[in-house]
mmCIF file of the N, C-alpha and C atoms, coordinates in Angstrom:
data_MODEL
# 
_entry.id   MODEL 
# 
loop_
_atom_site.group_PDB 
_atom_site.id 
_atom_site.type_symbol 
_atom_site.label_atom_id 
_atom_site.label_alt_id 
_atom_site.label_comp_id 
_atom_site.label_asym_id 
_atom_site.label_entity_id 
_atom_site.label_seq_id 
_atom_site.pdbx_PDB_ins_code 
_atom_site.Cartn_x 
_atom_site.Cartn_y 
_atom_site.Cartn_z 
_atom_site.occupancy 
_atom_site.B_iso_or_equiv 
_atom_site.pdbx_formal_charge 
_atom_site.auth_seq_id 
_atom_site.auth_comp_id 
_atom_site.auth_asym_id 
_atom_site.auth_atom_id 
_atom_site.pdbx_PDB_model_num 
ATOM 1   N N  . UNK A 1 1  ? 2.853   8.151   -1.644  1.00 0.00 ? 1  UNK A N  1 
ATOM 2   C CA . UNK A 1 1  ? 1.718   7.990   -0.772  1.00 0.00 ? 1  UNK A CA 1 
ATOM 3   C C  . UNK A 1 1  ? 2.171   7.620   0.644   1.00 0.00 ? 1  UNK A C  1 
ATOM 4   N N  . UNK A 1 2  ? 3.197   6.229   0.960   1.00 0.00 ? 2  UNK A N  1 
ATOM 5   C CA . UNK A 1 2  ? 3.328   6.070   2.169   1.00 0.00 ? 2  UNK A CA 1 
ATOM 6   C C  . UNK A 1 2  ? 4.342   7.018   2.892   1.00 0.00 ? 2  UNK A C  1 
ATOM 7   N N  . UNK A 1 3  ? 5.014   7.924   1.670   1.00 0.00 ? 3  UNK A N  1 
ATOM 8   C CA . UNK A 1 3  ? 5.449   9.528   2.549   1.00 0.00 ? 3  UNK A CA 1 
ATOM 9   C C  . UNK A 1 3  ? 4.713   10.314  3.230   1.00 0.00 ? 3  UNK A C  1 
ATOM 10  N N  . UNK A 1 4  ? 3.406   10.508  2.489   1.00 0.00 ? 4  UNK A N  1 
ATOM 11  C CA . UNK A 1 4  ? 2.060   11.075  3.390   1.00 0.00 ? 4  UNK A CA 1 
ATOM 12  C C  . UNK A 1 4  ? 2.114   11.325  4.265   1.00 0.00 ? 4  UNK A C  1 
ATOM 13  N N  . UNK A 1 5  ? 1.845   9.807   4.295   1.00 0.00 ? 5  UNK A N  1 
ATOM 14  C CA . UNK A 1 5  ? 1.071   8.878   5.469   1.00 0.00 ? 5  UNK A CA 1 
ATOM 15  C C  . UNK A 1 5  ? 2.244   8.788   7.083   1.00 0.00 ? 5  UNK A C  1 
ATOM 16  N N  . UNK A 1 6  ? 3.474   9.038   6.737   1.00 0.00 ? 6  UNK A N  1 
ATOM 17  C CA . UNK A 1 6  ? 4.507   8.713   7.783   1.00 0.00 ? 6  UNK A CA 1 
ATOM 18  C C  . UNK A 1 6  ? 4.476   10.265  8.099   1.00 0.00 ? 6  UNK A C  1 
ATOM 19  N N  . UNK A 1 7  ? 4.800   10.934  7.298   1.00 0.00 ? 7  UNK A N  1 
ATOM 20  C CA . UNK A 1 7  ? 4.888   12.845  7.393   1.00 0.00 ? 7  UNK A CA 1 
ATOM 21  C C  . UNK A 1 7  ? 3.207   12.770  8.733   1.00 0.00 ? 7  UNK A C  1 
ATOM 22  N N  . UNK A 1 8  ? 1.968   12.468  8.323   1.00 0.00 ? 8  UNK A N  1 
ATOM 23  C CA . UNK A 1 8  ? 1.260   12.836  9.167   1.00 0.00 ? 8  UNK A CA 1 
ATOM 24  C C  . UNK A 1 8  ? 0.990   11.951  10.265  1.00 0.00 ? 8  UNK A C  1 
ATOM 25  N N  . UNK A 1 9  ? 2.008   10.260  10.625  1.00 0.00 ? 9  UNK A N  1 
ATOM 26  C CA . UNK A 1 9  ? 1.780   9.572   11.408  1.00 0.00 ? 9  UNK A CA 1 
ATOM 27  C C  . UNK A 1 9  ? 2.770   10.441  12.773  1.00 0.00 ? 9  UNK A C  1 
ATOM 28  N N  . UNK A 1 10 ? 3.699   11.034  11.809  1.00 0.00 ? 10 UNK A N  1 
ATOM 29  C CA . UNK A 1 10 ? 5.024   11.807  12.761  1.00 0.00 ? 10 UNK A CA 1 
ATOM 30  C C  . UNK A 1 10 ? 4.315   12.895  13.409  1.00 0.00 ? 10 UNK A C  1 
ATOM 31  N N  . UNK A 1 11 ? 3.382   13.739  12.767  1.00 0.00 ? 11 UNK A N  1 
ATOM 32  C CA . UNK A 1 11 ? 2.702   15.158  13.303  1.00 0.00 ? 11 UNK A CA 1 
ATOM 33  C C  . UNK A 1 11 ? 2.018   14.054  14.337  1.00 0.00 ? 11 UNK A C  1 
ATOM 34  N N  . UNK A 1 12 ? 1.317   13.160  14.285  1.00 0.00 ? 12 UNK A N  1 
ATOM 35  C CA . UNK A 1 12 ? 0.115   12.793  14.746  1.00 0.00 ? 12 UNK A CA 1 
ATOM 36  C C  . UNK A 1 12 ? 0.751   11.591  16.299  1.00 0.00 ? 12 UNK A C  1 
ATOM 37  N N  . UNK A 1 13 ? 1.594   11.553  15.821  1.00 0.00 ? 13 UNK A N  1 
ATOM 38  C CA . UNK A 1 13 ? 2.212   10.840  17.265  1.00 0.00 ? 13 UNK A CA 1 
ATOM 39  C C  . UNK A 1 13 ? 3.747   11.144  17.691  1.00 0.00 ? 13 UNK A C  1 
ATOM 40  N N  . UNK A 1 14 ? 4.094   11.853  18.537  1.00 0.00 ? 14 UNK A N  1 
ATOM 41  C CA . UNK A 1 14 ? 5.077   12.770  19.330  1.00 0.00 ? 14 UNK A CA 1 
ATOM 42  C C  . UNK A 1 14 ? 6.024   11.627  19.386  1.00 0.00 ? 14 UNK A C  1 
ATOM 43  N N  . UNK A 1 15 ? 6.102   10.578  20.004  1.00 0.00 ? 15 UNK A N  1 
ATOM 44  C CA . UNK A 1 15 ? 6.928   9.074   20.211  1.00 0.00 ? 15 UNK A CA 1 
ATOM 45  C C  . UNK A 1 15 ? 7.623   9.086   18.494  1.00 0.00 ? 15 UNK A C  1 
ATOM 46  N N  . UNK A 1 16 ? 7.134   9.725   17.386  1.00 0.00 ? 16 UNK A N  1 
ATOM 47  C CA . UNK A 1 16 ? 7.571   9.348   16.157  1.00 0.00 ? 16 UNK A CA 1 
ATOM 48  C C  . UNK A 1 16 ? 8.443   10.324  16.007  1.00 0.00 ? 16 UNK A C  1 
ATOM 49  N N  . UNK A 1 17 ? 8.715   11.504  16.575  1.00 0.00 ? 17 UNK A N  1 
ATOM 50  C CA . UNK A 1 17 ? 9.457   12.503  16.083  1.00 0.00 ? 17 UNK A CA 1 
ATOM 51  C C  . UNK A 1 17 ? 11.203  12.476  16.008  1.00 0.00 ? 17 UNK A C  1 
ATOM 52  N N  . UNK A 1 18 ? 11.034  12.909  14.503  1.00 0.00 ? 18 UNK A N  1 
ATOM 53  C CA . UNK A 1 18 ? 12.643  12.999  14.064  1.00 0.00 ? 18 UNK A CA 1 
ATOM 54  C C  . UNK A 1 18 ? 12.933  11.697  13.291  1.00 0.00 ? 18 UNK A C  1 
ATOM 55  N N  . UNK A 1 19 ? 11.810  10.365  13.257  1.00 0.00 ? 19 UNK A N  1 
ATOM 56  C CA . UNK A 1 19 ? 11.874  9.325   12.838  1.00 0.00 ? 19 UNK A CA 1 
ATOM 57  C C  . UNK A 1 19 ? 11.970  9.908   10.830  1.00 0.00 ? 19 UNK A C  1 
ATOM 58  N N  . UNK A 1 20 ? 12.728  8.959   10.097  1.00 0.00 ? 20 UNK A N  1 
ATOM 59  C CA . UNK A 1 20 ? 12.325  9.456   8.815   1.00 0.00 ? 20 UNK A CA 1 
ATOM 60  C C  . UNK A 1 20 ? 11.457  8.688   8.426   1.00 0.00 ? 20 UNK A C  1 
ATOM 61  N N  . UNK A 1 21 ? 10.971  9.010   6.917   1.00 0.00 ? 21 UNK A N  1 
ATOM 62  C CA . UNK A 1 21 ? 9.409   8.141   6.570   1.00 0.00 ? 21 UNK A CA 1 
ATOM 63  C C  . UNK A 1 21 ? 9.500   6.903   6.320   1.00 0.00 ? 21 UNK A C  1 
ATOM 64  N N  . UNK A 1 22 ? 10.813  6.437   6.175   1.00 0.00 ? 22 UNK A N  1 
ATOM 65  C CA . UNK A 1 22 ? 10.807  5.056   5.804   1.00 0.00 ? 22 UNK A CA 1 
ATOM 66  C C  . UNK A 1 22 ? 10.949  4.319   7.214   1.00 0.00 ? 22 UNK A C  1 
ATOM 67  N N  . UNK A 1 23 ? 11.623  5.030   8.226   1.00 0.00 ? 23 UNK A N  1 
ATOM 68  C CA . UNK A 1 23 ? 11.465  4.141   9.654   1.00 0.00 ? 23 UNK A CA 1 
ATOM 69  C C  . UNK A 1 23 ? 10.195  4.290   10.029  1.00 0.00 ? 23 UNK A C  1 
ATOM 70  N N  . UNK A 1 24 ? 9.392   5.257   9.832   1.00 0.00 ? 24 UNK A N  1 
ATOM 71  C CA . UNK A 1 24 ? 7.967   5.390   10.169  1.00 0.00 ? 24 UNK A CA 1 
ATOM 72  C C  . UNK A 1 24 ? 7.104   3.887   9.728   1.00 0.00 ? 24 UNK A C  1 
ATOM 73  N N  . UNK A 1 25 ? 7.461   3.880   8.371   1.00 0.00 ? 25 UNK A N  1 
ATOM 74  C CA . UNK A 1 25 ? 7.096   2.652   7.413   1.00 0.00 ? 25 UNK A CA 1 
ATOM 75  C C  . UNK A 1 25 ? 7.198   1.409   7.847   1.00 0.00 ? 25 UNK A C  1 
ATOM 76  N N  . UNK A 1 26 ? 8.340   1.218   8.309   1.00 0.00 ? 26 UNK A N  1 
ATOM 77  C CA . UNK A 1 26 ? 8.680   0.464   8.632   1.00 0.00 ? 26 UNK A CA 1 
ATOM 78  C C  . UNK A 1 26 ? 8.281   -0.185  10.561  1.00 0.00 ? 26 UNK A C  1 
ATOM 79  N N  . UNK A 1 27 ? 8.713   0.880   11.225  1.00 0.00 ? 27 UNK A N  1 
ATOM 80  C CA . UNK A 1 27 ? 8.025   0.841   12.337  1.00 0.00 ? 27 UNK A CA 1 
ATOM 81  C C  . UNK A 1 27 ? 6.300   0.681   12.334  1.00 0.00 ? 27 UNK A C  1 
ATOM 82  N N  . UNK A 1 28 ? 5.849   1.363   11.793  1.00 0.00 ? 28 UNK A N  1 
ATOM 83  C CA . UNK A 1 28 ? 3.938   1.708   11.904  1.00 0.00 ? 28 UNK A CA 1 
ATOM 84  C C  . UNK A 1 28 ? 3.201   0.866   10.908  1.00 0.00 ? 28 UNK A C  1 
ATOM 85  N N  . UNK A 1 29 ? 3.666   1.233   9.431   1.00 0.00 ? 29 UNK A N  1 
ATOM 86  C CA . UNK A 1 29 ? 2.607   0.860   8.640   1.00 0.00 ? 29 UNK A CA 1 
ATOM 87  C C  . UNK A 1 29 ? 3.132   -0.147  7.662   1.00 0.00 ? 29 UNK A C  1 
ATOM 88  N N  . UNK A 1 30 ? 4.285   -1.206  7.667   1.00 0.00 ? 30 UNK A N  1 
ATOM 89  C CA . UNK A 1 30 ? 4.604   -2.312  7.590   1.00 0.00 ? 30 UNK A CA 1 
ATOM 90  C C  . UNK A 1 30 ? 3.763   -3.328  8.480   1.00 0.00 ? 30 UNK A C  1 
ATOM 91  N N  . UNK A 1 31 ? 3.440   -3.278  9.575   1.00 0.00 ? 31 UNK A N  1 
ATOM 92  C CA . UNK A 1 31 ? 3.273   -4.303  10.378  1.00 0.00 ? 31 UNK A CA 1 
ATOM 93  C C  . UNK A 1 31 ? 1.620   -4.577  10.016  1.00 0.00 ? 31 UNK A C  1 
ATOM 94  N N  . UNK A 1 32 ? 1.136   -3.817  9.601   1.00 0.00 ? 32 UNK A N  1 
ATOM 95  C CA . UNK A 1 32 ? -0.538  -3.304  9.184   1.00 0.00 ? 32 UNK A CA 1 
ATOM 96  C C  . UNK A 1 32 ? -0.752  -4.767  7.646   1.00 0.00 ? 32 UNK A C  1 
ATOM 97  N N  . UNK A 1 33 ? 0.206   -4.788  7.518   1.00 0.00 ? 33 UNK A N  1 
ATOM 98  C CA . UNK A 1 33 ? 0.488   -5.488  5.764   1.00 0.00 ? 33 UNK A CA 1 
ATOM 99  C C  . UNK A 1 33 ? 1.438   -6.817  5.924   1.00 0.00 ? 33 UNK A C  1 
ATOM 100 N N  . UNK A 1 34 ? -0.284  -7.765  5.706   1.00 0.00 ? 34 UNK A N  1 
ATOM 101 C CA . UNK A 1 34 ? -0.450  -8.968  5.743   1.00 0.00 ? 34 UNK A CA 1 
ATOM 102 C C  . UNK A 1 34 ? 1.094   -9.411  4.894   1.00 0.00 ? 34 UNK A C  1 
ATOM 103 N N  . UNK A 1 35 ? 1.453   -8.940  3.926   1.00 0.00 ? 35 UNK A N  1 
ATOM 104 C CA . UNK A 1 35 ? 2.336   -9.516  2.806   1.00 0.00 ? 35 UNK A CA 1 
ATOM 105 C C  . UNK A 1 35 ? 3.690   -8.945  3.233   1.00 0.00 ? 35 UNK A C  1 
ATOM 106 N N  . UNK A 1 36 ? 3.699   -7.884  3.940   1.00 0.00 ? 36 UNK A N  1 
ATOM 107 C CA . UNK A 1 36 ? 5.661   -7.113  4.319   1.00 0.00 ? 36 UNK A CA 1 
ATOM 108 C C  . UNK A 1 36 ? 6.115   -6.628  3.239   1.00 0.00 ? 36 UNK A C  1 
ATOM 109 N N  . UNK A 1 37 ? 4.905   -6.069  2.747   1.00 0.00 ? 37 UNK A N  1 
ATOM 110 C CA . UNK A 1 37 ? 5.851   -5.343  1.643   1.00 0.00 ? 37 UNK A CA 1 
ATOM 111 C C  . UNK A 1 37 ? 4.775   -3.853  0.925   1.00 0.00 ? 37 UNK A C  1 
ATOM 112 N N  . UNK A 1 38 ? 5.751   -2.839  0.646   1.00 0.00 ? 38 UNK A N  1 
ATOM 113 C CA . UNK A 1 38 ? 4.597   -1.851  0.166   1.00 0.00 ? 38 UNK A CA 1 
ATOM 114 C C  . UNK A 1 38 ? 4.627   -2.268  -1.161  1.00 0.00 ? 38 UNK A C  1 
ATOM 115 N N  . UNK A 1 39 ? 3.156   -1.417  -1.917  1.00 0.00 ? 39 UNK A N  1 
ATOM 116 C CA . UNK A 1 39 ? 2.905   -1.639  -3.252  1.00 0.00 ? 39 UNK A CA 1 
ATOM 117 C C  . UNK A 1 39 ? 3.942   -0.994  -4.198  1.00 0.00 ? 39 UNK A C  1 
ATOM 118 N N  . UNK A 1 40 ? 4.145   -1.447  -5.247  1.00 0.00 ? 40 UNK A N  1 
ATOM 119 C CA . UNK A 1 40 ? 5.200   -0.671  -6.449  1.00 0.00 ? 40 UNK A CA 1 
ATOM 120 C C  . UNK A 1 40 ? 4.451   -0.612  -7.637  1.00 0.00 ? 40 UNK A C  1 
ATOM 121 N N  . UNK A 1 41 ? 5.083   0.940   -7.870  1.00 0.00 ? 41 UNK A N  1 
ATOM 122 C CA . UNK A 1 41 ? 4.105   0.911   -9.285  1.00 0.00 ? 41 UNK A CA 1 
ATOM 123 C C  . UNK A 1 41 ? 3.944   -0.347  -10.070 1.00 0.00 ? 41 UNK A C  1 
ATOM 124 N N  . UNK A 1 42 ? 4.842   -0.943  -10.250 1.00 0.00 ? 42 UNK A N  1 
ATOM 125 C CA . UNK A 1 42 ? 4.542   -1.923  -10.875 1.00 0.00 ? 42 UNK A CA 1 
ATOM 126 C C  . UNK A 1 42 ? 3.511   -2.970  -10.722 1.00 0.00 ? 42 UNK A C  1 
ATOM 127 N N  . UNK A 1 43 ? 3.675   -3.219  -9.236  1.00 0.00 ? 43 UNK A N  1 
ATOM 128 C CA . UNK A 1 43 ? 2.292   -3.863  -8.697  1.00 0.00 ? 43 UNK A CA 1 
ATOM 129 C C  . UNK A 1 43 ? 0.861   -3.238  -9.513  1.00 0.00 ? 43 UNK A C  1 
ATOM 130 N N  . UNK A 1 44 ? 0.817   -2.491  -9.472  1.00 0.00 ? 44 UNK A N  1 
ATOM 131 C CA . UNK A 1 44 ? -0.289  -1.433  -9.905  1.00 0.00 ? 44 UNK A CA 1 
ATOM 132 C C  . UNK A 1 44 ? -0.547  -1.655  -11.618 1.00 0.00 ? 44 UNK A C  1 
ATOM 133 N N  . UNK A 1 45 ? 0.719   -1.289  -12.239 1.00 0.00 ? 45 UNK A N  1 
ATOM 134 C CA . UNK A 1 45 ? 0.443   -1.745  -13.286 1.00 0.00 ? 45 UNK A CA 1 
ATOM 135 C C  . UNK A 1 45 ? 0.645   -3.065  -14.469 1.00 0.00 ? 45 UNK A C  1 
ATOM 136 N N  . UNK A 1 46 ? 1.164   -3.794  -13.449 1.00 0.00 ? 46 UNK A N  1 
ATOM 137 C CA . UNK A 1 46 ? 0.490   -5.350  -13.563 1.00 0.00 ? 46 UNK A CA 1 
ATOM 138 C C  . UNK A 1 46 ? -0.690  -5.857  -13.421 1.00 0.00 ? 46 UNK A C  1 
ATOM 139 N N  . UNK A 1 47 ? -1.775  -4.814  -12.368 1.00 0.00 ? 47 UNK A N  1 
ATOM 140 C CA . UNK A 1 47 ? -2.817  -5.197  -12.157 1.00 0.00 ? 47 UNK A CA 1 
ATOM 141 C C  . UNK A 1 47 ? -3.356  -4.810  -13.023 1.00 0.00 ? 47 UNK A C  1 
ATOM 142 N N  . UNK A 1 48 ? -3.497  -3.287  -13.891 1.00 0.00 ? 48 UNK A N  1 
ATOM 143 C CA . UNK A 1 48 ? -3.781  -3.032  -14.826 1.00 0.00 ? 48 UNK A CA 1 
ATOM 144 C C  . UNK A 1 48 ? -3.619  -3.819  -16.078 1.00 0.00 ? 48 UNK A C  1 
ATOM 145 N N  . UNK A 1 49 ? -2.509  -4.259  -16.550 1.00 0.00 ? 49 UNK A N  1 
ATOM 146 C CA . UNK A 1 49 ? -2.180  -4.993  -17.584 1.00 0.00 ? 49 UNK A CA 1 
ATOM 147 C C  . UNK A 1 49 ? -3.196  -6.299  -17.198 1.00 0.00 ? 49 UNK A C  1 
ATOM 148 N N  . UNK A 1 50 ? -2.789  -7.032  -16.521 1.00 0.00 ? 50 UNK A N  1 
ATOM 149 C CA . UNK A 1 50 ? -3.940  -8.353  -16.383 1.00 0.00 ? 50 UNK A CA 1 
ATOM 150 C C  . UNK A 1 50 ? -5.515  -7.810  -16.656 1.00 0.00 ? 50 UNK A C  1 
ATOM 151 N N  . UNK A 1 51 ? -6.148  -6.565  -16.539 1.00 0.00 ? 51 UNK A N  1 
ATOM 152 C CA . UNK A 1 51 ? -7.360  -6.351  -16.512 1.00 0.00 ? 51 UNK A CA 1 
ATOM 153 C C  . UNK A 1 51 ? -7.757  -6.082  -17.672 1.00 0.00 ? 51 UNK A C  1 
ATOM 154 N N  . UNK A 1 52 ? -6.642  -4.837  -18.536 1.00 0.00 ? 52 UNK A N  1 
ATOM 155 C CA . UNK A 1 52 ? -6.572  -4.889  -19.829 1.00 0.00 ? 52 UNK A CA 1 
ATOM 156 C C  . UNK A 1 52 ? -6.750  -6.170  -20.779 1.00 0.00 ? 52 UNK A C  1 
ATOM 157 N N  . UNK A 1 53 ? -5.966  -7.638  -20.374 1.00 0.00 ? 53 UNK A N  1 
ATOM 158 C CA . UNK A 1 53 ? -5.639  -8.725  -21.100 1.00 0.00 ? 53 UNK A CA 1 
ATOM 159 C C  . UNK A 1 53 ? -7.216  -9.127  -21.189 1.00 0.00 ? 53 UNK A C  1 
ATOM 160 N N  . UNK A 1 54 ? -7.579  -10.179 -22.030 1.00 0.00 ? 54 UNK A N  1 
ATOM 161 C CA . UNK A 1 54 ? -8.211  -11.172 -22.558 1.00 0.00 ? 54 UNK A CA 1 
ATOM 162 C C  . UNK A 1 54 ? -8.217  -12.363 -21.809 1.00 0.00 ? 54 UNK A C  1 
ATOM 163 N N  . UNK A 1 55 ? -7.298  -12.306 -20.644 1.00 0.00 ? 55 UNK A N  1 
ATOM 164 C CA . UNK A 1 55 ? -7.331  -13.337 -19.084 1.00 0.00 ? 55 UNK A CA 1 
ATOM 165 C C  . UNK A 1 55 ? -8.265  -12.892 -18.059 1.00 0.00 ? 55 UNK A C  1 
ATOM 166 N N  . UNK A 1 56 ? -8.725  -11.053 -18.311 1.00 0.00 ? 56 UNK A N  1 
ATOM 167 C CA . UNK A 1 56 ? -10.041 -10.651 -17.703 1.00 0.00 ? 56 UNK A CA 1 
ATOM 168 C C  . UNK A 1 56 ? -10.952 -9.871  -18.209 1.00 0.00 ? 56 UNK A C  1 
ATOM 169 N N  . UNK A 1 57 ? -11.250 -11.120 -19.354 1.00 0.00 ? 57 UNK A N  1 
ATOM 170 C CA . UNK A 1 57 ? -12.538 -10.482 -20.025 1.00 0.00 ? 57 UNK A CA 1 
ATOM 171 C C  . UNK A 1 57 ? -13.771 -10.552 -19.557 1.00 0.00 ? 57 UNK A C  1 
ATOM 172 N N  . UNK A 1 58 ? -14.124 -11.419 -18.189 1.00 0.00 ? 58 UNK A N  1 
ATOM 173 C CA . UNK A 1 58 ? -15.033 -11.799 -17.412 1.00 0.00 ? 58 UNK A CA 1 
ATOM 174 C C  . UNK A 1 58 ? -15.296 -10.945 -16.348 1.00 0.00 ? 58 UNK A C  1 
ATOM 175 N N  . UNK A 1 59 ? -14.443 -10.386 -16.009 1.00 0.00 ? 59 UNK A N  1 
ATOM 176 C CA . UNK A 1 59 ? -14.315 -9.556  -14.985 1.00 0.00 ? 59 UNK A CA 1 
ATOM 177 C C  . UNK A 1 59 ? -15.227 -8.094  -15.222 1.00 0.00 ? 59 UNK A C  1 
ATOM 178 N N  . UNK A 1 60 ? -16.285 -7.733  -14.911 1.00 0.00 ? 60 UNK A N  1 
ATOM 179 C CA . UNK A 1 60 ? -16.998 -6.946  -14.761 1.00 0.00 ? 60 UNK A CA 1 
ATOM 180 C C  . UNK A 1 60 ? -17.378 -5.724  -12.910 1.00 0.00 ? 60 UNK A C  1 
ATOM 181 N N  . UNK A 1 61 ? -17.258 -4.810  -12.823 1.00 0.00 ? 61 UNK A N  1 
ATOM 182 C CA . UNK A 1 61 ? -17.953 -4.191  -12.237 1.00 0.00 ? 61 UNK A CA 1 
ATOM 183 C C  . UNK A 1 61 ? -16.989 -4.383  -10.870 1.00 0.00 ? 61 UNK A C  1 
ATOM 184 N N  . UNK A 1 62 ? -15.949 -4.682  -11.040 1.00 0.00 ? 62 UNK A N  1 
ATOM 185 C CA . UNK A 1 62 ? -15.310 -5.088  -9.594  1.00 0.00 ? 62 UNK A CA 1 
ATOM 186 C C  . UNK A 1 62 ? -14.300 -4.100  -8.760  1.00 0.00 ? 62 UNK A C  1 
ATOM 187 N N  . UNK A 1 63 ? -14.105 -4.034  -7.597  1.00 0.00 ? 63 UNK A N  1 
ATOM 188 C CA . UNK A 1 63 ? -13.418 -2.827  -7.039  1.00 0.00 ? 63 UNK A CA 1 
ATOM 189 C C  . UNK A 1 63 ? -12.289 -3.539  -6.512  1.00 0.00 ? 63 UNK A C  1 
ATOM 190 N N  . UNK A 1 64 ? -10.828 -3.320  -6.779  1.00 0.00 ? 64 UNK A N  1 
ATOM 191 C CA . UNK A 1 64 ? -9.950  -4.611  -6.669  1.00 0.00 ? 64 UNK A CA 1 
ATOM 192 C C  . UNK A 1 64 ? -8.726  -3.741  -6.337  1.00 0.00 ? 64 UNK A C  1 
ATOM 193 N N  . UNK A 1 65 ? -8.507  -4.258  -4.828  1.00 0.00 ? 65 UNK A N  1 
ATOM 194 C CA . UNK A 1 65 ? -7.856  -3.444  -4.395  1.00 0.00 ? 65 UNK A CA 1 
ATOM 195 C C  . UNK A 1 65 ? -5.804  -4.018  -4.400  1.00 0.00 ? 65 UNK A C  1 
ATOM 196 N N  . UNK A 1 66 ? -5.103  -2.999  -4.782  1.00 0.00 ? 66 UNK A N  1 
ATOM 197 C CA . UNK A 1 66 ? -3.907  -3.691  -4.792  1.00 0.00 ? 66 UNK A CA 1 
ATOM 198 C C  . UNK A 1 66 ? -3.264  -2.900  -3.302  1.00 0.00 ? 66 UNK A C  1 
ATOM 199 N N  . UNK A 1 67 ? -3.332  -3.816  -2.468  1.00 0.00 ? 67 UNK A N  1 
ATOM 200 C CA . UNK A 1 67 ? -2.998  -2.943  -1.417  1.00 0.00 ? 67 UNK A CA 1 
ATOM 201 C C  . UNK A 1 67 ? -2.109  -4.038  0.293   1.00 0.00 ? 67 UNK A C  1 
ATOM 202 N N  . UNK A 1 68 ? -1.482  -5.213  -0.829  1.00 0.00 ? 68 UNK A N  1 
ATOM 203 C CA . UNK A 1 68 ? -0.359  -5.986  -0.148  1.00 0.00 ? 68 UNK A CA 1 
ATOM 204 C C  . UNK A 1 68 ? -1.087  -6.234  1.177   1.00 0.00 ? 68 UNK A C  1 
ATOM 205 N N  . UNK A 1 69 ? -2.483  -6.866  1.143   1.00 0.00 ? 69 UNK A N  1 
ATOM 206 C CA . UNK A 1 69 ? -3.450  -7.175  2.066   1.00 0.00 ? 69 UNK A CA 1 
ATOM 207 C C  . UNK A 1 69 ? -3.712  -6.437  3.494   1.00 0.00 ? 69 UNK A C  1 
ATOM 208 N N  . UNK A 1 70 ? -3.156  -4.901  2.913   1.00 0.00 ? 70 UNK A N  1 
ATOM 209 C CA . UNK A 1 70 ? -4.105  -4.331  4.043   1.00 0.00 ? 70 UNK A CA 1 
ATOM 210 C C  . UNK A 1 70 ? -5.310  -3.942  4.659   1.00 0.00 ? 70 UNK A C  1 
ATOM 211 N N  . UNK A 1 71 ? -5.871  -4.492  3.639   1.00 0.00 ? 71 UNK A N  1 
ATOM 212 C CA . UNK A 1 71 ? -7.379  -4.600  3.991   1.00 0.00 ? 71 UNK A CA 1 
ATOM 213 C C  . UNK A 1 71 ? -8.133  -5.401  4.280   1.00 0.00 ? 71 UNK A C  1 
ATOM 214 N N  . UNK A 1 72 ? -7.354  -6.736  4.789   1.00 0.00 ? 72 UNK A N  1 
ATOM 215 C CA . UNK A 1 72 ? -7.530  -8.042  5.233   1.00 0.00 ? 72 UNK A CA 1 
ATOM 216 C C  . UNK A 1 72 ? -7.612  -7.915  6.666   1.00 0.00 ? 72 UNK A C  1 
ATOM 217 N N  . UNK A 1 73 ? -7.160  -6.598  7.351   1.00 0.00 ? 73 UNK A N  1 
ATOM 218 C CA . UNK A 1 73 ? -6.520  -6.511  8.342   1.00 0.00 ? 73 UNK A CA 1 
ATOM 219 C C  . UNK A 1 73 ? -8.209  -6.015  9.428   1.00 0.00 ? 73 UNK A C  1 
# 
């Protein structure tokens, strides 16, 4: 995903060109993310596993984003 995202930050801003996706990442869409760090699958499916568990059996109807607080932003 954050290959995408650097592939079309590079089309989309000329100053980025020739940069690879991880300096893109690192330059652009690191700094966006409250925490400094991108998500890993695992992140992902830890979140899953906790939702699966019997630790969120309460948890109903919720939209829960794993996204290393970029949406805090």
């Amino acid at each position: 995903m954050w290959e995408r995202l650097a592939n079309y930050l590079t089309r989309a801003n000329p100053t980025l060109a020739g940069a690879s996706p991880k300096d893109v990442f690192n330059g652009v869409v690191k700094d966006m993310m409250p925490f400094d760090k991108p998500q890993t699958p695992e992140d992902i499916g830890n979140t899953a596993v906790f939702l699966a568990s019997n630790e969120a059996k309460d948890i109903t109807a919720q939209a829960i984003n794993v996204c290393s607080g970029i949406r805090m932003n």
